[in-house]
C-alpha positions as CSV (number, residue, x, y, z in Angstrom):
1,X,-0.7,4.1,24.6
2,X,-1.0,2.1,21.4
3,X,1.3,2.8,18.9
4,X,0.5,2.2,15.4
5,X,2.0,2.3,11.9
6,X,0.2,2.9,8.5
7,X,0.1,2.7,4.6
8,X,-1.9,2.8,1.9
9,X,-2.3,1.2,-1.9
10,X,-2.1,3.5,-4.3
11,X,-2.3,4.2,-8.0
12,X,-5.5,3.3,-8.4
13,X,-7.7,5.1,-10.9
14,X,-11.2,5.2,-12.2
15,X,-11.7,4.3,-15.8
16,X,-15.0,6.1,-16.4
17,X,-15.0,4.7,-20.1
18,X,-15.8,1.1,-18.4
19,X,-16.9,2.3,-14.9
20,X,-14.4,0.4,-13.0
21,X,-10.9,0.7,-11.3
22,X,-7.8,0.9,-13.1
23,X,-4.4,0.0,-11.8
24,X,-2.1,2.7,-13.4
25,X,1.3,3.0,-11.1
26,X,-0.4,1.1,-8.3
27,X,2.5,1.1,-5.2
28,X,2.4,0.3,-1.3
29,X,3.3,3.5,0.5
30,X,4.3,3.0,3.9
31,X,4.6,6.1,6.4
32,X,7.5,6.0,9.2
33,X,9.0,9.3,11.1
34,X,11.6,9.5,8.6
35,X,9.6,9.3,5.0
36,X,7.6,7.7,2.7
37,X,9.1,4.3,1.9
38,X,7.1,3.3,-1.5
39,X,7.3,-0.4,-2.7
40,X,5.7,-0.6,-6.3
41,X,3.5,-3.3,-7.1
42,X,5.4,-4.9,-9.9
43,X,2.1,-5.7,-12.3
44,X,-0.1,-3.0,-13.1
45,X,-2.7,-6.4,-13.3
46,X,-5.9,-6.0,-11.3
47,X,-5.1,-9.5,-9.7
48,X,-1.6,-8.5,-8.5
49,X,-3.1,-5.7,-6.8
50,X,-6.1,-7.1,-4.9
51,X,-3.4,-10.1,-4.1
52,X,-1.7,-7.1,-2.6
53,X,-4.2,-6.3,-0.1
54,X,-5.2,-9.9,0.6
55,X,-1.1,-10.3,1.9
56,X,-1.3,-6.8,3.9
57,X,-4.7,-8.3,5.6
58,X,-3.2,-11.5,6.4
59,X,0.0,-9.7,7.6
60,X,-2.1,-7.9,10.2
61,X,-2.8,-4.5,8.0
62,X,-6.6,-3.7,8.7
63,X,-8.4,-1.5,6.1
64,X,-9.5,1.8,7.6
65,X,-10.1,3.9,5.1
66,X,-10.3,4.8,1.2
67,X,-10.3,8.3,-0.6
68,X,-8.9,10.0,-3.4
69,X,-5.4,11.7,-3.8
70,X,-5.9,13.4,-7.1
71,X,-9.5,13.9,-9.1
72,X,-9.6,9.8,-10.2
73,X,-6.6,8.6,-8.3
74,X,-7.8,6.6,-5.2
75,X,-5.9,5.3,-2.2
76,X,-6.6,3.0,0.4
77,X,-6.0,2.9,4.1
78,X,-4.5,0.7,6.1
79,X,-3.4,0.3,9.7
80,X,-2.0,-1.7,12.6
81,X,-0.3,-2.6,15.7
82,X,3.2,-1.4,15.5
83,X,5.0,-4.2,17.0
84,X,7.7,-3.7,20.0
85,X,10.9,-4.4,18.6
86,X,10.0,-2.5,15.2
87,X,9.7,1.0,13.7
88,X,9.8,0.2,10.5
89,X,6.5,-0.7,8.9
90,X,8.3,-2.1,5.9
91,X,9.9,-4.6,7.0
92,X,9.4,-7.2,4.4
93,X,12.5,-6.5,2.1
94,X,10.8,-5.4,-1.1
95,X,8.1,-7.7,-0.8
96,X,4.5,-6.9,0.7
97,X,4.1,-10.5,1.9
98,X,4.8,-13.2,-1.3
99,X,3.8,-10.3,-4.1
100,X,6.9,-9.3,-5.8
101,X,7.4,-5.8,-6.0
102,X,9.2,-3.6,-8.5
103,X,11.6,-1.8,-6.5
104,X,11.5,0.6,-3.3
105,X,12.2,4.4,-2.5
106,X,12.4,6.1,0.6
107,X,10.8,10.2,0.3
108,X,11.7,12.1,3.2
């Protein structure tokens, strides 16, 4: 049976003044059996964030889905392999690949 562990970028809203996407509070949130763990993207800069998901690509992460968490507030999906030795999806320290992140919480 394959196990796998997930997260999801988030924070992302629709500006429908200039009909594109809006980095507010955008975050990594990575689910585990005991919680939330939430790494915050440390610029609220469109680049930092798509340099986000480029790392959690290359990192194995595969997209699998996008919707929205409140009315303009949209997440994306992501997925992978949960590796033997680890339960912890977050294992990068603070850091989703090279992007520096602001700080991390644990909900749960």
């Amino acid at each position: 049976m394959s196990q796998w562990e997930y997260c999801a970028v988030v924070g992302i809203f629709n500006s429908f003044q200039n009909r594109h996407l809006s980095p507010k509070f955008p975050a990594v949130w990575y689910f585990a059996p005991g919680g939330i763990q939430i790494d915050e993207i440390k610029s609220k800069d469109v680049q930092a964030v798509t340099q986000t998901i480029a790392r959690l690509g290359e990192e194995g992460w595969e997209m699998v889905g996008c919707g929205n968490l409140e009315v303009a507030e949209h997440a994306i999906y992501f997925k992978r392999r949960r590796p033997q030795d680890s339960t912890d999806p977050s294992r990068d320290n603070g850091h989703v690949g090279d992007t520096e992140v602001a700080g991390s919480a644990r909900l749960g």
